[in-house]
C-alpha positions in Angstrom: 0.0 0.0 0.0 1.3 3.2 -0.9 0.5 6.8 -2.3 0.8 8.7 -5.8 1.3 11.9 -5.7 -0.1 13.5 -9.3 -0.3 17.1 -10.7 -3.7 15.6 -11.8 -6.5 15.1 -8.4 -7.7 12.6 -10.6 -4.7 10.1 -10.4 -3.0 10.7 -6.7 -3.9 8.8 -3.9 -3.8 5.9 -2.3 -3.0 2.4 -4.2 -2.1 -1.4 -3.6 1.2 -2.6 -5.3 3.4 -5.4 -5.1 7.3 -5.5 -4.5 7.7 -8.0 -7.1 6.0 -6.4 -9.8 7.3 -3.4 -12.5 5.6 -0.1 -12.1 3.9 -0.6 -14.9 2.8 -3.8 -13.5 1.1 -1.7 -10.3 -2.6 -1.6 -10.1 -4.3 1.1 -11.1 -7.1 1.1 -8.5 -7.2 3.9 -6.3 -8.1 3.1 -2.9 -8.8 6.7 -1.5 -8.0 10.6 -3.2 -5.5 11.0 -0.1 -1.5 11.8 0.9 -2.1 10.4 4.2 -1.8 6.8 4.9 -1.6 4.6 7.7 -2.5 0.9 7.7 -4.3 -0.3 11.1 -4.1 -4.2 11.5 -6.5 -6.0 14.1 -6.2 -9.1 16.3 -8.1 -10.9 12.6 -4.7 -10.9 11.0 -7.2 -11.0 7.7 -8.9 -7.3 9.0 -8.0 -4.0 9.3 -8.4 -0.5 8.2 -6.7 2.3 5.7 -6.7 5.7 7.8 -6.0 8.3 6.0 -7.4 12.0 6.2 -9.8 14.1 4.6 -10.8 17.7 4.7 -9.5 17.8 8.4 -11.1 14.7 9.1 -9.1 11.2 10.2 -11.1 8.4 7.8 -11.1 5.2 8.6 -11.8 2.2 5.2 -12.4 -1.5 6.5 -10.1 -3.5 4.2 -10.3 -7.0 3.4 -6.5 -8.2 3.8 -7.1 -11.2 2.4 -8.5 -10.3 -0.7 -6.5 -6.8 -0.9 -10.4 -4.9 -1.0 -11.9 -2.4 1.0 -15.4 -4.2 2.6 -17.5 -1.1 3.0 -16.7 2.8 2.7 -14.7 5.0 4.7 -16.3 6.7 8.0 -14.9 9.6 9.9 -13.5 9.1 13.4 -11.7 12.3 14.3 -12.0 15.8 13.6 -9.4 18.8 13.6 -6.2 16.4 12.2 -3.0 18.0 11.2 -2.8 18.3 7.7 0.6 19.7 6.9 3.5 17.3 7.1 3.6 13.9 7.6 0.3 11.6 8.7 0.1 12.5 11.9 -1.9 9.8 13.0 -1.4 6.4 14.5 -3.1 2.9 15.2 -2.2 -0.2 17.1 -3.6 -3.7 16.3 -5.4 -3.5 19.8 -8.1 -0.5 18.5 -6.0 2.5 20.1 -5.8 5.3 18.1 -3.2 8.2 18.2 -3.6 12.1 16.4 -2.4 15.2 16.7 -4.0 18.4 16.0 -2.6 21.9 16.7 0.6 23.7 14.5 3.4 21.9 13.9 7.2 22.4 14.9 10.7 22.0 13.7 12.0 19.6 16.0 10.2 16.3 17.7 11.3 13.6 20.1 11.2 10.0 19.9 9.4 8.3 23.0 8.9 5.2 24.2 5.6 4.5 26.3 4.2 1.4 28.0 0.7 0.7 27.1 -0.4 2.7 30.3 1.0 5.5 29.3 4.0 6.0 31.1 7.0 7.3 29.4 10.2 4.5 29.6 13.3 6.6 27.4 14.4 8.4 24.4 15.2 7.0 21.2 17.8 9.4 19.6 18.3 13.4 19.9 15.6 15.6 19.3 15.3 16.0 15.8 13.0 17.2 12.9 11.8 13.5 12.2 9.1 12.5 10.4 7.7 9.1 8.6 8.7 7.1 11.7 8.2 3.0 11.2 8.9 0.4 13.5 10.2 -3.0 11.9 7.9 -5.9 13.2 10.2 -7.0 15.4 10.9 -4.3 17.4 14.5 -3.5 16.7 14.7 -1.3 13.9 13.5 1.8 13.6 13.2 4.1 9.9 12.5 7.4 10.0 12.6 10.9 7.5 15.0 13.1 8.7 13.9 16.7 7.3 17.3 18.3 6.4 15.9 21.4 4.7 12.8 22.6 3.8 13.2 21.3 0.3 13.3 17.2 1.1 14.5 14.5 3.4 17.0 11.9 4.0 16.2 8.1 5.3 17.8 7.4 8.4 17.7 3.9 10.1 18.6 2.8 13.7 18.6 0.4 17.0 15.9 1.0 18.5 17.1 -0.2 21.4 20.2 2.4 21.4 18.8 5.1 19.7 21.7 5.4 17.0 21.0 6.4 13.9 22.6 6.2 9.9 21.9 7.1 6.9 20.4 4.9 4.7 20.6 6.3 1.3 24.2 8.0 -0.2 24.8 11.3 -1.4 22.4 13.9 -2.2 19.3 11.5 -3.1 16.0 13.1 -1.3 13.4 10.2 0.6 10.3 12.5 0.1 7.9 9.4 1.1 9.2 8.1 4.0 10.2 4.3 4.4 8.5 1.2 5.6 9.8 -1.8 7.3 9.5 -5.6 6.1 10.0 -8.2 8.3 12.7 -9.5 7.2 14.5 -6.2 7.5 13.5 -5.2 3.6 13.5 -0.8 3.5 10.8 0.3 0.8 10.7 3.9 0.1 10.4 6.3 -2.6 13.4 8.8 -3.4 14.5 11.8 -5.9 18.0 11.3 -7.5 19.8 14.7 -8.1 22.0 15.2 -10.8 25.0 16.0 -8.1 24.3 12.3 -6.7 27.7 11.0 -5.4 27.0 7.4 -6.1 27.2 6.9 -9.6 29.2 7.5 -12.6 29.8 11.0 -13.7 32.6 11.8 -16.6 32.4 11.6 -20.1 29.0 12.7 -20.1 27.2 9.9 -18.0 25.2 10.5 -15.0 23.3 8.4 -12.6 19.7 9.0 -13.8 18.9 5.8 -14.2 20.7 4.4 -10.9 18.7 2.1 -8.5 19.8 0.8 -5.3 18.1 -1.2 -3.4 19.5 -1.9 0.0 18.5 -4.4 2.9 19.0 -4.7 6.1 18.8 -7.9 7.4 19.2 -9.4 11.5 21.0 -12.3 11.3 21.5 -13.0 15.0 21.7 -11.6 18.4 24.1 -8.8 17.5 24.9 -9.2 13.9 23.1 -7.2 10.8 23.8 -8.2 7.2 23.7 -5.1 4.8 23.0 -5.7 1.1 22.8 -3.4 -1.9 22.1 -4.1 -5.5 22.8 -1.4 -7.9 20.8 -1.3 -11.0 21.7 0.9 -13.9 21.3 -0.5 -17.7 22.9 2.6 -18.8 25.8 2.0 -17.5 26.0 -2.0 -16.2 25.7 -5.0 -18.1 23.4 -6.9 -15.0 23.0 -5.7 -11.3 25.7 -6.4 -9.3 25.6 -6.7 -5.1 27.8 -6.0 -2.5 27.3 -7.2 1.5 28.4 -6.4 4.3 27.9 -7.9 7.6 27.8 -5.3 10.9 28.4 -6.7 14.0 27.8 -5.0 17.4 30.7 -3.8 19.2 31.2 -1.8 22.6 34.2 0.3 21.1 33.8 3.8 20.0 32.4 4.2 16.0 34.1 7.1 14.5 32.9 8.8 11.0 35.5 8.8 8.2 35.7 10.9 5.8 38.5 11.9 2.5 40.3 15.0 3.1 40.2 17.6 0.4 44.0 16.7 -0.3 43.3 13.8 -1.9 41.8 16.1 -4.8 44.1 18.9 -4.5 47.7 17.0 -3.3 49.5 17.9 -6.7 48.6 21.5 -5.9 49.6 21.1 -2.0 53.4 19.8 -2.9 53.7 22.7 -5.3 53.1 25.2 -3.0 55.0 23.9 0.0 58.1 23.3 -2.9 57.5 26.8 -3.6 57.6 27.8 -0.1 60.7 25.5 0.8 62.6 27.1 -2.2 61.4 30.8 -0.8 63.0 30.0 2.4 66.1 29.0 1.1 66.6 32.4 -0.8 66.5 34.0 2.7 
């Protein structure tokens, strides 16, 4: 289940798809003119509903998960929702239902609560998150990190910890947010930018046509297997995959990062020659 978002109010909205099948393979049938979606499962594994909001109003469509249909038409069961942003909405497979209404801000916390309310902890610094998903399991958490006022980036962590990394390279905006499989599978939807670090650009190539599509997988207690596969028929003959496995570790993590001299070390030799042959004039 996902949206489309259309210049035409007669295409966007929300859809059913499949993550085997080619877009042009998606169905066509729109399950509600709406931007804001949130699936609510029940204790009937084969039940639930689409929320998703309309004119100010939080809707609620029985869906048939089953047979991938709605089973009657959407009713209203809040009033006042946020509309700007992200869905600010939530539902548990229990029946409890979480909203917001009120103006938004730049920053928000991740909280844990117990189910009577009480707040445990933290997950991460206070940040302008939005999108947040839970894997199934509990230990992963995916969430939009709004960088700018222009687009996101997809940030992943422990839940447990509260550490967070990004999940997509370079410059490539997650304007959709992400969801969690359960077997650690990210889908999201992104923007690549011409400036994109990832793929190839000389000789009049760019990575227009990349696609990477990365997993994260738990493989045991304190390992994570990470696997990309980079798609680009422009520029590759067949995908190709890389993996990595992560294992947790009580020493520090530091960030790496090149230095600028390993572009510009011709031009850092010349000038200290030049400064070494100055000094010997003296």
């Amino acid at each position: 289940m996902y949206e489309r978002a259309s210049l035409g109010a007669e295409s966007g909205g929300i859809y059913l798809g499949s993550l085997d099948a080619k877009p042009e393979q998606q169905d066509t049938k729109r399950l509600a003119a709406s931007l804001s979606l949130r699936y609510a499962p029940s204790p009937d594994p084969g039940f639930g509903y689409v929320l998703f909001v309309r004119e100010g109003a939080l809707m609620a469509l029985p869906f048939d998960a089953r047979r991938l249909e709605p089973t009657g038409a959407a009713v209203p069961i809040a009033e006042g929702i946020l509309t700007s942003g992200p869905p600010s909405f939530s539902a548990s497979a229990t029946g409890v239902l979480a909203f917001r209404t009120g103006p938004s801000s730049t920053n928000s916390k991740l909280l844990w609560f117990d189910r009577q309310g009480k707040q445990l902890g933290q997950a991460g610094p206070d940040a302008p998150y939005a999108n947040i998903q839970l894997s199934p399991d509990g230990k992963l958490l995916v969430v939009d990190h709004q960088f700018n006022l222009t687009g996101d980036h997809l940030w992943a962590g422990d839940a447990a910890r509260g550490v967070f990394s990004r999940v997509n390279p370079g410059d490539i905006r997650d304007y959709a947010g992400g969801a969690v499989s359960s077997d650690g599978r990210v889908a999201f939807n992104f923007r690549a930018s011409d400036q994109s670090r990832f793929g190839v650009q000389y000789d009049g190539m760019s990575d227009e046509n990349l696609r990477v599509t990365e997993r994260f997988t738990r493989t045991g207690p304190h390992t994570i297997t990470y696997r990309a596969t980079v798609l680009d028929p422009t520029v590759y003959r067949q995908p190709w995959t890389v993996e990595l496995p992560m294992e947790k570790t009580e020493s520090s993590v530091y960030e790496y990062a090149c230095h600028e001299g390993n572009y510009g070390l011709a031009g850092i030799l010349s000038g200290a020659r030049a400064q070494e042959k100055a000094a010997l004039k003296k």
